[in-house]
C-alpha positions, 0 to 999 in steps of 0.5 A: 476478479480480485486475487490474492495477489491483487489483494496483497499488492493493495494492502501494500499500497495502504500501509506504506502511505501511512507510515510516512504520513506520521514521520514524513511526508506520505506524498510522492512515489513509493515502489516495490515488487511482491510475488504473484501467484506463480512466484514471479516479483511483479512490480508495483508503484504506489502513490501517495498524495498529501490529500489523504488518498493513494493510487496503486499500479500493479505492474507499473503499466500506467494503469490505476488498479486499485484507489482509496482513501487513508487517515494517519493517528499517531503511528498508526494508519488506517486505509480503505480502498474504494476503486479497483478491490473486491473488499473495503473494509477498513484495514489499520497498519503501524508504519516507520519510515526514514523517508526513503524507505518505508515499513508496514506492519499489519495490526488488523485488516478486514481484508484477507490478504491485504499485507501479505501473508506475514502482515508486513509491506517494505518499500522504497522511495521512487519516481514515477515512470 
C-alpha cells in the first residue's frame, strides 16, 4: 500500500531526473531525505539512467521501491511510474540543475502527493551505497 510518503519520495525521484536530463547529464545517483509520516528524514537514493528510466530506494536499503519511465522537452520533464506505485499517471516538473545539485519544481502531476506538499524536490549528487 502506497502512502503519501511513498508517493512523496516518488515524485522526487521523477522530477530530479528530469532536470538534469535538459542541462546535464540525468544519468548517475542523485540523493536526499524527506520526512515520513512521523516527522523522521528517511533517506532516499534515485537513479537515473541515460535510457529514459530511473529507480528509487526509499531508505537506501538496496531495494527498488518504485520504477518508471521519464522524457525530457526543454525544461520541462515529464515522469511516469510503472513499478512499486499505486498511481501512473503521468506528472510534468521544471528542473534546474548545476550537476551536482538538482531542483524539481511540480507544473502538474495526476498523482497526489508526488512532489511534496509544496511541489518542489531538491537533491544532490551521489554515489551509490
Amino acid at each position: 500500500m502506497m502512502t503519501k510518503f511513498s508517493r512523496l519520495l516518488l515524485a522526487i525521484a521523477f522530477v530530479l531526473p528530469m532536470g538534469l536530463a535538459a542541462q546535464t547529464t540525468p544519468a548517475g545517483t542523485w540523493k536526499m531525505t524527506i520526512p515520513d509520516q512521523d516527522g523522521k528524514d528517511v533517506p532516499v537514493q534515485v537513479v537515473i539512467t541515460d535510457s529514459g528510466t530511473y529507480a528509487v530506494d526509499f531508505g537506501v536499503d538496496g531495494k527498488v521501491d518504485i520504477s518508471g519511465k521519464y522524457t525530457i522537452d526543454g525544461d520541462k520533464m515529464m515522469i511516469q511510474d510503472d513499478a512499486g506505485s499505486e498511481c501512473t499517471a503521468k506528472g510534468v516538473y521544471t528542473f534546474k540543475t548545476d550537476g551536482k545539485s538538482l531542483t524539481m519544481t511540480r507544473v502538474s502531476d495526476e498523482c497526489e502527493g508526488r512532489g511534496g506538499p509544496d511541489g518542489v524536490m531538491k537533491m544532490d549528487r551521489g554515489s551509490k551505497e
